[in-house]
C-alpha positions in Angstrom: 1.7 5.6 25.1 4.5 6.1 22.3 2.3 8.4 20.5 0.2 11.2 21.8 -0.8 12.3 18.2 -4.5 11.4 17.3 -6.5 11.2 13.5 -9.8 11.0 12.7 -11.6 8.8 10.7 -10.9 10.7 7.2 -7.1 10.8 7.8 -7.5 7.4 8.3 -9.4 6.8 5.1 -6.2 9.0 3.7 -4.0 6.7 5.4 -5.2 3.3 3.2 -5.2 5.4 0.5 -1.4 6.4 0.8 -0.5 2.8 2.4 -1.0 1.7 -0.9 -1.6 3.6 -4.0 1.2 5.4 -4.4 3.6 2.5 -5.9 0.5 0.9 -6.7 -1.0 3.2 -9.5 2.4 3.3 -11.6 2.9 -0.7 -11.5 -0.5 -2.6 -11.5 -1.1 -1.7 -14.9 1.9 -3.6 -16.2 1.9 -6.5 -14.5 -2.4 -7.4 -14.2 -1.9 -7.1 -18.1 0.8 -9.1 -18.2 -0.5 -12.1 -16.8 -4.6 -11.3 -17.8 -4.1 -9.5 -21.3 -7.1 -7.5 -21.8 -8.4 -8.7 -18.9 -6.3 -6.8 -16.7 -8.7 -4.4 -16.1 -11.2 -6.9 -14.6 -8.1 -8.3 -12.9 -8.2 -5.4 -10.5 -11.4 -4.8 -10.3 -11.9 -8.3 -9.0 -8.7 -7.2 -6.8 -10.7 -4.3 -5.3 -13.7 -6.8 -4.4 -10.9 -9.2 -2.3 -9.7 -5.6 -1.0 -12.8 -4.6 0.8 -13.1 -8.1 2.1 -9.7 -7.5 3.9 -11.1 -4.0 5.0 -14.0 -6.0 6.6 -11.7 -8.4 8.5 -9.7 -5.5 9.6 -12.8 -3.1 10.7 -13.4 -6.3 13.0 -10.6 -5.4 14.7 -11.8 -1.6 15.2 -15.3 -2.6 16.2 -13.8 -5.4 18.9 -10.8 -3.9 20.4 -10.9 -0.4 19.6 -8.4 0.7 21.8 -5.9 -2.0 21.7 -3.6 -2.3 18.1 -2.5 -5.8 16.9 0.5 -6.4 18.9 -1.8 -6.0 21.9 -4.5 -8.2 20.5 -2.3 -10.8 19.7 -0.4 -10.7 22.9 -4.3 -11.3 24.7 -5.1 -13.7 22.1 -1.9 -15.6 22.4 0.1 -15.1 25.6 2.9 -13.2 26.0 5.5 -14.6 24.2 3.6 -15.9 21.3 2.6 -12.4 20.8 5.6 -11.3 20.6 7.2 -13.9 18.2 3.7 -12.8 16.1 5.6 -8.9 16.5 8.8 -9.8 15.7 7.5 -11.2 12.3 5.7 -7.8 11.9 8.6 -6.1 12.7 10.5 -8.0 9.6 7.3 -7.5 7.2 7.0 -4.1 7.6 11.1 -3.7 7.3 11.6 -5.6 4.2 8.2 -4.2 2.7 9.2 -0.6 3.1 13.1 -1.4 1.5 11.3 -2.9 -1.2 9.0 0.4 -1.9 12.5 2.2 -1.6 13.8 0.4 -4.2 10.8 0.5 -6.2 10.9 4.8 -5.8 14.6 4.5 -7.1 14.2 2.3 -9.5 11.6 4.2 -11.2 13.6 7.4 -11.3 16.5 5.8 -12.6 15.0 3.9 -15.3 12.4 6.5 -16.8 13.0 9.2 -15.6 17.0 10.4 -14.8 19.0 7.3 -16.0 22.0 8.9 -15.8 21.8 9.4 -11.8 22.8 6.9 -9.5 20.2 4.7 -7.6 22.2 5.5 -4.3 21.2 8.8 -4.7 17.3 8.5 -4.6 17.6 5.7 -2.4 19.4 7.6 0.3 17.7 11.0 -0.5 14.1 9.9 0.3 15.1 7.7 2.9 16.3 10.3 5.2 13.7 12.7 4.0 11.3 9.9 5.4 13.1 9.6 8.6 12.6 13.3 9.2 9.3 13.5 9.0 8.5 10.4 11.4 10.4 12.2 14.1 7.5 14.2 13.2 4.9 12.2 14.6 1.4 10.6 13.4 -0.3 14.1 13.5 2.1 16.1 10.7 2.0 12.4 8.6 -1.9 13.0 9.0 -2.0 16.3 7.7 0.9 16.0 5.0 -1.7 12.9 4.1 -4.7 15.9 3.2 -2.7 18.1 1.3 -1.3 15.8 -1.5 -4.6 13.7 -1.5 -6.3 16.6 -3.6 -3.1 17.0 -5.5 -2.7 13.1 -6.4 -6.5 12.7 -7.6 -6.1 16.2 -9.5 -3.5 14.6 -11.5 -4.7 11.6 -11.8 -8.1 12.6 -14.0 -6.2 14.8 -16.0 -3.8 12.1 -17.5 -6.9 9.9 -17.8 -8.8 12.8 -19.6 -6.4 14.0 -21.6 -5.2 10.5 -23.2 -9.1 9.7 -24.1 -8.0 11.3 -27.4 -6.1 8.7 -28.4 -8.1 5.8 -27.2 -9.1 2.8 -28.6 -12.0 1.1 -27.0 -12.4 -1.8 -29.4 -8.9 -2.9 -27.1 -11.5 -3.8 -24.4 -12.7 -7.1 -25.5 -15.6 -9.1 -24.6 -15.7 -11.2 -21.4 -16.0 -14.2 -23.1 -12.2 -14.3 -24.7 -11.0 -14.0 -20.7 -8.9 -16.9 -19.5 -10.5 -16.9 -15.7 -8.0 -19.2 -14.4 -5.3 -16.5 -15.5 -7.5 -13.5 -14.8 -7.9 -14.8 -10.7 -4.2 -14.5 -10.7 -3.7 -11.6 -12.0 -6.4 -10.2 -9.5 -3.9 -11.5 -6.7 -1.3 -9.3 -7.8 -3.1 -5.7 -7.2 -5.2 -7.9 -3.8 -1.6 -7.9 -2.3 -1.4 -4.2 -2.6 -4.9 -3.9 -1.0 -3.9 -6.2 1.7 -1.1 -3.7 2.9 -4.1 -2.2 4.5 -3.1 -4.5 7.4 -0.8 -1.6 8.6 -3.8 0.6 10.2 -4.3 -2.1 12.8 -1.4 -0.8 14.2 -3.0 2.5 14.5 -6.0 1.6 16.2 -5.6 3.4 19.8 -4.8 6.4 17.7 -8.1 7.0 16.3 -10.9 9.2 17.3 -14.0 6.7 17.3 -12.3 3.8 16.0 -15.5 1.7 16.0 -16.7 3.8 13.7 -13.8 3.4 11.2 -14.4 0.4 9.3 -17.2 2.4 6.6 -14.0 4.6 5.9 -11.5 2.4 5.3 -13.5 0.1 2.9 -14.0 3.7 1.4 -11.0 3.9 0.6 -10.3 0.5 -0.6 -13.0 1.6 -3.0 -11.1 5.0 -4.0 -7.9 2.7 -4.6 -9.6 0.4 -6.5 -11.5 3.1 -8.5 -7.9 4.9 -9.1 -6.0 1.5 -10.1 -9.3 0.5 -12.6 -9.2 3.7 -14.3 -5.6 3.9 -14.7 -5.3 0.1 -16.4 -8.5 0.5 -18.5 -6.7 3.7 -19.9 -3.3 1.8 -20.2 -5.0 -0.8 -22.2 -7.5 1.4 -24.2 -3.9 3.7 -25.3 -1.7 1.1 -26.1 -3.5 -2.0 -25.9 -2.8 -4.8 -23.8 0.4 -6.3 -25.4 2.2 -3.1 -25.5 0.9 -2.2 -21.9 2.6 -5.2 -20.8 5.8 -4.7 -22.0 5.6 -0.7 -20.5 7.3 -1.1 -17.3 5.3 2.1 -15.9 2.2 2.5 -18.2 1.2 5.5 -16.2 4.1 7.0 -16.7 3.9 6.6 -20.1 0.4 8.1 -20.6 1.6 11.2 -19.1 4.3 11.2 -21.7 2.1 11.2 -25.1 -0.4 13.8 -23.8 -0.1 16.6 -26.5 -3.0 18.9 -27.4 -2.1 21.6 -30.2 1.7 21.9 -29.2 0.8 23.9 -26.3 -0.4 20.8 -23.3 2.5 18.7 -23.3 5.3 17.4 -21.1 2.8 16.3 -18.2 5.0 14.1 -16.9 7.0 16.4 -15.0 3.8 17.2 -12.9 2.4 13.3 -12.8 6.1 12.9 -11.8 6.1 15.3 -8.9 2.6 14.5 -7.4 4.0 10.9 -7.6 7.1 11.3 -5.7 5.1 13.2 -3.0 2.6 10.2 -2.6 5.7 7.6 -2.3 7.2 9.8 0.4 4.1 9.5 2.1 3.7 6.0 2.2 7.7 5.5 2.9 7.2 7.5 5.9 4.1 5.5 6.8 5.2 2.5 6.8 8.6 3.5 8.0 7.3 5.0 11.1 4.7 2.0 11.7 8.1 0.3 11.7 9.6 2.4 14.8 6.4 2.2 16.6 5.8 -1.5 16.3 9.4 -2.2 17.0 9.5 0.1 20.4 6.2 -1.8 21.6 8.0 -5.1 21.1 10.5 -4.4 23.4 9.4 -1.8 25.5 10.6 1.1 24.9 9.5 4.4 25.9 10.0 6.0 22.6 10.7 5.1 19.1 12.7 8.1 18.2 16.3 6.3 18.8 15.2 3.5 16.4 14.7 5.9 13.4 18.2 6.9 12.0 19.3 2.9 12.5 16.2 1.7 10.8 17.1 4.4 8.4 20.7 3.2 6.8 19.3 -0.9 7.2 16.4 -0.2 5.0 19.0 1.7 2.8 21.1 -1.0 3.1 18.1 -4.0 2.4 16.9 -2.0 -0.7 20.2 -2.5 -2.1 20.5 -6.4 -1.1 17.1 -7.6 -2.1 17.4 -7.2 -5.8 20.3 -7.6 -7.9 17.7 -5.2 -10.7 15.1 -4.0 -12.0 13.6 -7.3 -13.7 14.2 -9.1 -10.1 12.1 -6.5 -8.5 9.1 -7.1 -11.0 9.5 -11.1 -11.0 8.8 -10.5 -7.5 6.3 -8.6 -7.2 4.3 -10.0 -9.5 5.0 -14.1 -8.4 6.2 -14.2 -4.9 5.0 -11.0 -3.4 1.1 -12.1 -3.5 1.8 -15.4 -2.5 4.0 -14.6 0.1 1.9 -11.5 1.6 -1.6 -12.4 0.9 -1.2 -15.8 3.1 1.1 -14.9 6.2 1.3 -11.2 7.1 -1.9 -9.4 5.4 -4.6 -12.2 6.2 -3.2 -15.4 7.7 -1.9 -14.6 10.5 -4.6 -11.7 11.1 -7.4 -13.5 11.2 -6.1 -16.2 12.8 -5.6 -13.5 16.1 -9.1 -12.0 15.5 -10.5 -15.7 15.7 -8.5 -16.7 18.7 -8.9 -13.1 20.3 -13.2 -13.0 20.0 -13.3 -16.6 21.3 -11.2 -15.9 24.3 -13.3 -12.4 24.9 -16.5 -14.5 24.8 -15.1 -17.2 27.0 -14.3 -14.0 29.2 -17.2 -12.4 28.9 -19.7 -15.8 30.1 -16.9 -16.7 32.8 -18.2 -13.1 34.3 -22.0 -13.8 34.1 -21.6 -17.4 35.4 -20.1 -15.9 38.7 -21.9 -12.6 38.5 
Protein backbone atom coordinates (compact mmCIF):
# COMPACT_ATOMS: atom_id res chain seq x y z
CA UNK A 1 0.00 0.00 0.00
CA UNK A 2 1.25 3.64 -0.96
CA UNK A 3 -0.83 5.08 1.62
CA UNK A 4 -1.40 3.95 5.17
CA UNK A 5 -3.55 7.06 5.92
CA UNK A 6 -7.39 6.25 6.23
CA UNK A 7 -10.81 8.81 6.15
CA UNK A 8 -14.07 8.32 6.95
CA UNK A 9 -17.07 8.74 5.27
CA UNK A 10 -17.50 12.60 6.22
CA UNK A 11 -13.91 13.49 5.05
CA UNK A 12 -14.86 11.94 2.18
CA UNK A 13 -18.09 13.96 1.69
CA UNK A 14 -15.40 16.98 2.46
CA UNK A 15 -13.31 15.63 -0.19
CA UNK A 16 -16.16 16.15 -3.24
CA UNK A 17 -16.85 19.15 -1.69
CA UNK A 18 -13.22 20.55 -2.07
CA UNK A 19 -12.59 18.41 -5.49
CA UNK A 20 -14.74 20.78 -6.83
CA UNK A 21 -16.13 23.95 -5.35
CA UNK A 22 -13.46 25.83 -4.70
CA UNK A 23 -12.76 27.18 -8.43
CA UNK A 24 -16.14 26.28 -9.01
CA UNK A 25 -18.10 28.94 -6.78
CA UNK A 26 -16.05 32.00 -8.21
CA UNK A 27 -16.59 30.98 -12.09
CA UNK A 28 -20.01 29.15 -12.65
CA UNK A 29 -21.76 32.20 -12.16
CA UNK A 30 -20.25 33.95 -15.16
CA UNK A 31 -20.15 31.58 -17.54
CA UNK A 32 -23.95 29.47 -16.83
CA UNK A 33 -25.21 33.22 -17.38
CA UNK A 34 -23.36 33.71 -20.19
CA UNK A 35 -24.66 31.13 -22.31
CA UNK A 36 -28.43 30.70 -20.33
CA UNK A 37 -29.08 34.49 -19.39
CA UNK A 38 -31.40 34.41 -16.59
CA UNK A 39 -31.54 31.07 -16.75
CA UNK A 40 -28.33 30.48 -15.36
CA UNK A 41 -29.47 29.72 -12.19
CA UNK A 42 -31.65 26.70 -13.44
CA UNK A 43 -28.57 26.00 -15.49
CA UNK A 44 -26.85 24.64 -12.41
CA UNK A 45 -29.43 23.44 -10.76
CA UNK A 46 -30.17 21.10 -13.64
CA UNK A 47 -26.13 20.70 -13.32
CA UNK A 48 -26.51 19.49 -9.78
CA UNK A 49 -29.31 16.87 -10.91
CA UNK A 50 -26.52 15.35 -13.70
CA UNK A 51 -24.08 15.61 -10.59
CA UNK A 52 -25.77 13.22 -8.32
CA UNK A 53 -26.34 10.94 -11.28
CA UNK A 54 -22.43 10.71 -11.60
CA UNK A 55 -22.22 10.27 -7.66
CA UNK A 56 -24.55 7.27 -8.26
CA UNK A 57 -22.31 5.72 -10.97
CA UNK A 58 -19.39 6.33 -8.79
CA UNK A 59 -21.05 4.90 -5.35
CA UNK A 60 -21.33 1.75 -7.73
CA UNK A 61 -17.90 1.50 -7.57
CA UNK A 62 -17.77 1.72 -3.58
CA UNK A 63 -20.63 -0.76 -3.19
CA UNK A 64 -18.87 -3.36 -5.80
CA UNK A 65 -15.23 -3.26 -5.27
CA UNK A 66 -14.82 -1.50 -2.13
CA UNK A 67 -11.43 -2.26 -1.63
CA UNK A 68 -9.97 -2.01 -4.97
CA UNK A 69 -9.62 1.94 -6.65
CA UNK A 70 -10.11 2.41 -10.43
CA UNK A 71 -6.70 1.53 -11.65
CA UNK A 72 -7.36 -1.85 -10.04
CA UNK A 73 -10.83 -2.27 -11.36
CA UNK A 74 -9.86 -1.40 -14.66
CA UNK A 75 -6.89 -3.54 -14.73
CA UNK A 76 -9.55 -6.75 -13.63
CA UNK A 77 -11.97 -5.46 -15.98
CA UNK A 78 -9.58 -5.05 -18.77
CA UNK A 79 -6.25 -7.02 -18.53
CA UNK A 80 -3.17 -5.84 -17.64
CA UNK A 81 -2.08 -3.69 -20.12
CA UNK A 82 -5.30 -2.17 -21.17
CA UNK A 83 -5.54 -1.13 -17.70
CA UNK A 84 -2.75 0.53 -17.68
CA UNK A 85 -3.09 2.40 -21.07
CA UNK A 86 -6.71 3.34 -19.13
CA UNK A 87 -4.05 4.83 -16.17
CA UNK A 88 -1.80 6.46 -18.24
CA UNK A 89 -4.72 8.53 -19.61
CA UNK A 90 -5.67 9.26 -15.86
CA UNK A 91 -2.43 10.10 -15.14
CA UNK A 92 -2.53 12.94 -18.13
CA UNK A 93 -6.22 14.03 -16.94
CA UNK A 94 -5.49 14.58 -13.55
CA UNK A 95 -2.00 16.48 -14.71
CA UNK A 96 -3.39 18.80 -17.08
CA UNK A 97 -6.63 19.30 -14.90
CA UNK A 98 -4.70 20.35 -11.79
CA UNK A 99 -2.18 22.98 -14.14
CA UNK A 100 -5.35 24.27 -15.32
CA UNK A 101 -6.82 25.07 -11.66
CA UNK A 102 -3.21 26.53 -11.09
CA UNK A 103 -3.69 28.82 -13.69
CA UNK A 104 -7.11 29.48 -12.80
CA UNK A 105 -5.79 30.42 -8.83
CA UNK A 106 -3.32 32.87 -10.58
CA UNK A 107 -5.21 34.19 -12.87
CA UNK A 108 -7.76 35.33 -10.44
CA UNK A 109 -5.24 37.05 -8.18
CA UNK A 110 -3.68 38.81 -10.87
CA UNK A 111 -6.67 40.05 -12.54
CA UNK A 112 -8.94 41.15 -9.51
CA UNK A 113 -7.19 41.19 -7.03
CA UNK A 114 -3.05 42.21 -7.21
CA UNK A 115 -2.66 43.14 -10.92
CA UNK A 116 0.39 44.49 -10.40
CA UNK A 117 2.06 41.09 -9.23
CA UNK A 118 3.40 38.67 -11.53
CA UNK A 119 1.45 35.43 -12.38
CA UNK A 120 4.83 33.48 -11.83
CA UNK A 121 4.54 34.43 -8.45
CA UNK A 122 1.15 32.75 -7.37
CA UNK A 123 1.70 30.14 -9.71
CA UNK A 124 4.89 29.00 -8.19
CA UNK A 125 3.90 30.03 -4.54
CA UNK A 126 0.92 27.66 -4.23
CA UNK A 127 2.32 25.10 -6.19
CA UNK A 128 5.05 24.29 -3.81
CA UNK A 129 2.85 25.01 -0.93
CA UNK A 130 0.66 22.13 -2.44
CA UNK A 131 3.55 19.85 -2.83
CA UNK A 132 4.30 20.21 0.81
CA UNK A 133 1.48 19.24 2.10
CA UNK A 134 0.97 15.97 -0.10
CA UNK A 135 4.31 14.80 1.33
CA UNK A 136 1.87 15.09 4.09
CA UNK A 137 -0.28 12.36 3.37
CA UNK A 138 -4.15 11.62 2.86
CA UNK A 139 -4.71 11.93 6.69
CA UNK A 140 -3.42 15.81 7.26
CA UNK A 141 -5.33 16.63 3.55
CA UNK A 142 -8.39 15.04 5.56
CA UNK A 143 -8.25 17.07 8.45
CA UNK A 144 -7.01 20.46 6.72
CA UNK A 145 -10.35 19.42 4.61
CA UNK A 146 -12.63 19.98 8.25
CA UNK A 147 -11.17 22.97 9.30
CA UNK A 148 -11.75 25.33 6.21
CA UNK A 149 -15.15 23.54 5.46
CA UNK A 150 -16.77 25.57 8.32
CA UNK A 151 -14.78 28.56 7.29
CA UNK A 152 -15.84 28.39 3.41
CA UNK A 153 -19.70 27.92 4.20
CA UNK A 154 -19.33 30.72 6.97
CA UNK A 155 -18.29 33.00 4.29
CA UNK A 156 -20.26 32.02 1.92
CA UNK A 157 -23.94 32.94 3.66
CA UNK A 158 -22.64 36.11 4.70
CA UNK A 159 -21.85 37.48 1.15
CA UNK A 160 -25.20 36.04 0.07
CA UNK A 161 -26.97 37.75 3.18
CA UNK A 162 -25.45 40.66 3.11
CA UNK A 163 -25.92 41.57 -0.73
CA UNK A 164 -29.88 40.73 -0.31
CA UNK A 165 -30.01 44.52 0.29
CA UNK A 166 -29.44 45.32 -2.94
CA UNK A 167 -31.35 42.67 -4.80
CA UNK A 168 -33.58 42.70 -7.39
CA UNK A 169 -35.81 39.71 -7.77
CA UNK A 170 -37.92 40.85 -10.63
CA UNK A 171 -34.20 39.83 -12.52
CA UNK A 172 -35.45 36.24 -12.06
CA UNK A 173 -37.75 35.75 -14.83
CA UNK A 174 -40.35 33.34 -15.54
CA UNK A 175 -39.56 29.86 -16.98
CA UNK A 176 -41.30 30.38 -19.91
CA UNK A 177 -38.81 33.16 -21.57
CA UNK A 178 -35.90 30.19 -21.03
CA UNK A 179 -34.30 29.00 -24.24
CA UNK A 180 -33.99 25.04 -23.15
CA UNK A 181 -31.79 24.18 -25.86
CA UNK A 182 -29.33 26.94 -24.49
CA UNK A 183 -30.17 26.38 -20.86
CA UNK A 184 -29.08 22.25 -21.29
CA UNK A 185 -25.74 23.70 -22.32
CA UNK A 186 -25.18 25.80 -19.99
CA UNK A 187 -26.05 23.02 -17.36
CA UNK A 188 -23.07 21.12 -18.95
CA UNK A 189 -20.74 23.62 -18.02
CA UNK A 190 -21.05 23.50 -13.93
CA UNK A 191 -22.00 19.12 -14.73
CA UNK A 192 -18.21 19.12 -15.76
CA UNK A 193 -17.25 20.53 -12.40
CA UNK A 194 -19.49 17.94 -10.71
CA UNK A 195 -18.02 15.17 -12.71
CA UNK A 196 -14.47 15.94 -11.20
CA UNK A 197 -15.98 13.83 -8.51
CA UNK A 198 -14.42 10.92 -10.50
CA UNK A 199 -11.22 11.54 -8.43
CA UNK A 200 -12.60 9.70 -5.13
CA UNK A 201 -12.53 6.44 -7.07
CA UNK A 202 -9.02 6.59 -6.63
CA UNK A 203 -9.53 6.71 -2.94
CA UNK A 204 -11.61 3.89 -2.45
CA UNK A 205 -9.20 1.32 -0.34
CA UNK A 206 -8.69 4.38 1.81
CA UNK A 207 -11.99 4.56 3.25
CA UNK A 208 -13.42 3.26 6.42
CA UNK A 209 -16.69 1.42 5.21
CA UNK A 210 -16.53 2.35 1.68
CA UNK A 211 -19.86 0.53 0.87
CA UNK A 212 -21.32 2.76 2.84
CA UNK A 213 -20.02 5.95 1.06
CA UNK A 214 -22.12 6.54 -1.79
CA UNK A 215 -25.28 8.46 0.59
CA UNK A 216 -22.25 10.88 1.44
CA UNK A 217 -20.90 11.75 -1.62
CA UNK A 218 -24.29 12.45 -3.36
CA UNK A 219 -24.45 14.64 -0.16
CA UNK A 220 -22.14 16.48 -1.14
CA UNK A 221 -22.92 16.77 -4.69
CA UNK A 222 -26.02 18.32 -3.08
CA UNK A 223 -24.01 20.79 -0.77
CA UNK A 224 -22.02 21.87 -4.12
CA UNK A 225 -24.97 22.30 -5.95
CA UNK A 226 -26.75 24.11 -3.08
CA UNK A 227 -23.51 26.49 -2.79
CA UNK A 228 -23.08 27.13 -6.76
CA UNK A 229 -27.30 27.77 -6.89
CA UNK A 230 -27.23 30.29 -4.26
CA UNK A 231 -24.15 31.99 -5.35
CA UNK A 232 -25.66 32.49 -9.29
CA UNK A 233 -29.21 33.28 -8.18
CA UNK A 234 -27.49 36.16 -6.04
CA UNK A 235 -25.14 37.08 -8.97
CA UNK A 236 -28.13 37.53 -11.10
CA UNK A 237 -30.63 39.01 -8.59
CA UNK A 238 -27.43 41.94 -7.86
CA UNK A 239 -26.51 42.74 -11.12
CA UNK A 240 -28.75 40.93 -13.38
CA UNK A 241 -27.89 38.61 -15.86
CA UNK A 242 -26.25 40.71 -18.61
CA UNK A 243 -23.87 42.44 -16.25
CA UNK A 244 -23.23 38.98 -14.47
CA UNK A 245 -22.02 37.74 -17.61
CA UNK A 246 -19.71 40.15 -18.46
CA UNK A 247 -18.24 39.94 -14.37
CA UNK A 248 -15.41 37.64 -14.89
CA UNK A 249 -15.73 36.59 -11.04
CA UNK A 250 -19.33 37.59 -9.99
CA UNK A 251 -18.57 36.30 -6.51
CA UNK A 252 -15.88 38.24 -6.16
CA UNK A 253 -17.69 41.03 -7.06
CA UNK A 254 -20.52 40.63 -4.55
CA UNK A 255 -18.14 40.63 -1.79
CA UNK A 256 -16.91 43.92 -3.14
CA UNK A 257 -20.29 46.10 -2.96
CA UNK A 258 -21.27 44.83 0.53
CA UNK A 259 -21.48 48.12 2.61
CA UNK A 260 -23.82 48.53 5.58
CA UNK A 261 -23.60 52.07 7.30
CA UNK A 262 -19.87 52.69 6.43
CA UNK A 263 -18.83 50.33 9.04
CA UNK A 264 -19.30 46.43 7.12
CA UNK A 265 -17.34 46.86 4.18
CA UNK A 266 -14.29 45.51 2.32
CA UNK A 267 -15.41 41.80 2.66
CA UNK A 268 -13.49 40.72 0.03
CA UNK A 269 -10.36 40.52 1.78
CA UNK A 270 -12.05 37.71 3.97
CA UNK A 271 -14.09 35.93 0.81
CA UNK A 272 -10.56 36.37 -0.61
CA UNK A 273 -8.78 34.47 2.08
CA UNK A 274 -11.29 31.60 2.75
CA UNK A 275 -11.05 31.21 -1.08
CA UNK A 276 -7.44 30.83 -1.47
CA UNK A 277 -7.48 28.24 1.39
CA UNK A 278 -10.24 26.17 -0.47
CA UNK A 279 -8.11 26.20 -3.91
CA UNK A 280 -5.04 25.09 -1.92
CA UNK A 281 -7.10 22.27 -0.87
CA UNK A 282 -8.28 21.07 -3.99
CA UNK A 283 -4.61 21.70 -5.71
CA UNK A 284 -3.19 19.46 -3.24
CA UNK A 285 -5.99 16.97 -3.83
CA UNK A 286 -5.80 16.52 -7.03
CA UNK A 287 -2.04 17.00 -7.02
CA UNK A 288 -1.48 14.18 -4.72
CA UNK A 289 -4.18 11.86 -6.55
CA UNK A 290 -1.65 12.65 -9.25
CA UNK A 291 1.47 11.05 -7.35
CA UNK A 292 -0.55 8.20 -6.07
CA UNK A 293 -2.09 7.22 -9.44
CA UNK A 294 1.18 7.74 -11.17
CA UNK A 295 3.31 5.41 -8.53
CA UNK A 296 0.52 2.61 -9.00
CA UNK A 297 1.01 2.71 -12.71
CA UNK A 298 4.39 1.80 -12.61
CA UNK A 299 4.96 0.33 -9.41
CA UNK A 300 6.51 2.07 -7.30
CA UNK A 301 6.81 1.76 -3.67
CA UNK A 302 6.19 5.32 -2.93
CA UNK A 303 4.98 8.39 -4.51
CA UNK A 304 7.12 10.78 -2.56
CA UNK A 305 9.99 11.08 -5.38
CA UNK A 306 7.32 11.96 -7.97
CA UNK A 307 6.14 15.19 -6.10
CA UNK A 308 8.81 17.96 -6.54
CA UNK A 309 8.99 16.80 -10.59
CA UNK A 310 5.30 16.83 -10.89
CA UNK A 311 5.65 20.04 -9.02
CA UNK A 312 7.79 22.46 -11.71
CA UNK A 313 5.72 20.37 -14.87
CA UNK A 314 2.41 21.48 -13.64
CA UNK A 315 4.20 24.92 -13.12
CA UNK A 316 5.45 24.66 -16.27
CA UNK A 317 1.86 23.26 -18.12
CA UNK A 318 -0.08 26.11 -16.40
CA UNK A 319 2.08 28.46 -18.24
CA UNK A 320 1.83 26.58 -21.72
CA UNK A 321 -1.91 25.84 -21.84
CA UNK A 322 -3.17 29.39 -22.15
CA UNK A 323 -1.66 32.14 -23.84
CA UNK A 324 -4.52 34.39 -21.16
CA UNK A 325 -7.02 34.90 -19.43
CA UNK A 326 -9.91 34.91 -22.23
CA UNK A 327 -8.32 31.46 -23.48
CA UNK A 328 -8.74 29.98 -20.08
CA UNK A 329 -12.54 30.91 -20.04
CA UNK A 330 -13.19 29.93 -23.86
CA UNK A 331 -12.19 26.78 -22.55
CA UNK A 332 -13.73 26.07 -19.87
CA UNK A 333 -16.80 27.02 -20.86
CA UNK A 334 -16.64 25.12 -24.67
CA UNK A 335 -14.20 22.41 -24.66
CA UNK A 336 -13.77 21.57 -21.02
CA UNK A 337 -17.40 19.96 -20.75
CA UNK A 338 -17.20 18.40 -23.84
CA UNK A 339 -14.01 17.10 -23.47
CA UNK A 340 -14.36 15.85 -19.67
CA UNK A 341 -17.92 15.02 -19.39
CA UNK A 342 -17.43 12.19 -22.33
CA UNK A 343 -13.89 10.58 -21.76
CA UNK A 344 -12.45 10.92 -18.24
CA UNK A 345 -15.51 11.77 -15.82
CA UNK A 346 -18.17 9.18 -17.31
CA UNK A 347 -17.06 7.52 -20.48
CA UNK A 348 -14.55 5.77 -19.75
CA UNK A 349 -15.86 5.08 -16.11
CA UNK A 350 -18.66 3.46 -16.76
CA UNK A 351 -17.53 1.66 -19.49
CA UNK A 352 -14.99 -0.31 -16.62
CA UNK A 353 -17.91 -0.58 -14.16
CA UNK A 354 -19.93 -2.28 -16.99
CA UNK A 355 -17.11 -4.53 -18.15
CA UNK A 356 -15.88 -5.03 -14.43
CA UNK A 357 -19.73 -6.33 -12.96
CA UNK A 358 -20.11 -8.61 -16.03
CA UNK A 359 -16.85 -10.27 -15.54
CA UNK A 360 -17.51 -10.55 -11.50
CA UNK A 361 -20.85 -12.25 -12.42
CA UNK A 362 -19.31 -14.43 -15.05
CA UNK A 363 -16.85 -15.15 -11.96
CA UNK A 364 -19.16 -15.55 -9.57
CA UNK A 365 -21.60 -18.43 -11.65
CA UNK A 366 -18.23 -20.04 -13.00
CA UNK A 367 -17.84 -20.89 -9.01
CA UNK A 368 -21.35 -22.25 -8.37
CA UNK A 369 -21.29 -24.32 -11.61
CA UNK A 370 -18.16 -26.24 -10.22
CA UNK A 371 -19.06 -25.75 -6.60
Amino acid sequence: MLEKGRIGNYQLFLLVLFIILPTAILFVPAVTTAVAQEGGWLATALASGVGMVIASLFGAYFRFFPEQNLLEISSMALGKWLGRIVGLGYIWFLFQTNAIIIREFGEFLTTAVMPETPLSVFIISITLLSAWAVYQGLEVIGRMNEFVFPLLTLATLIVIVLVLREAEFSRLSPLTVFNWKSLLAASMIPASWMGEIVLVTLFIPFVYQAQKSWPWMVAGIMVVGAFLLAITMAAIVVFGHAEASRLMFPTYSLARIISISNIIERMESLVMAVWVAGVFLKITIWFYALVLLTAQTFGLKTYKPLILPYAFAQIALSFWLFKNITGLFQFISTTWPVYSISTFEVGIPLLILVIALIRRRGREGSAKNQA
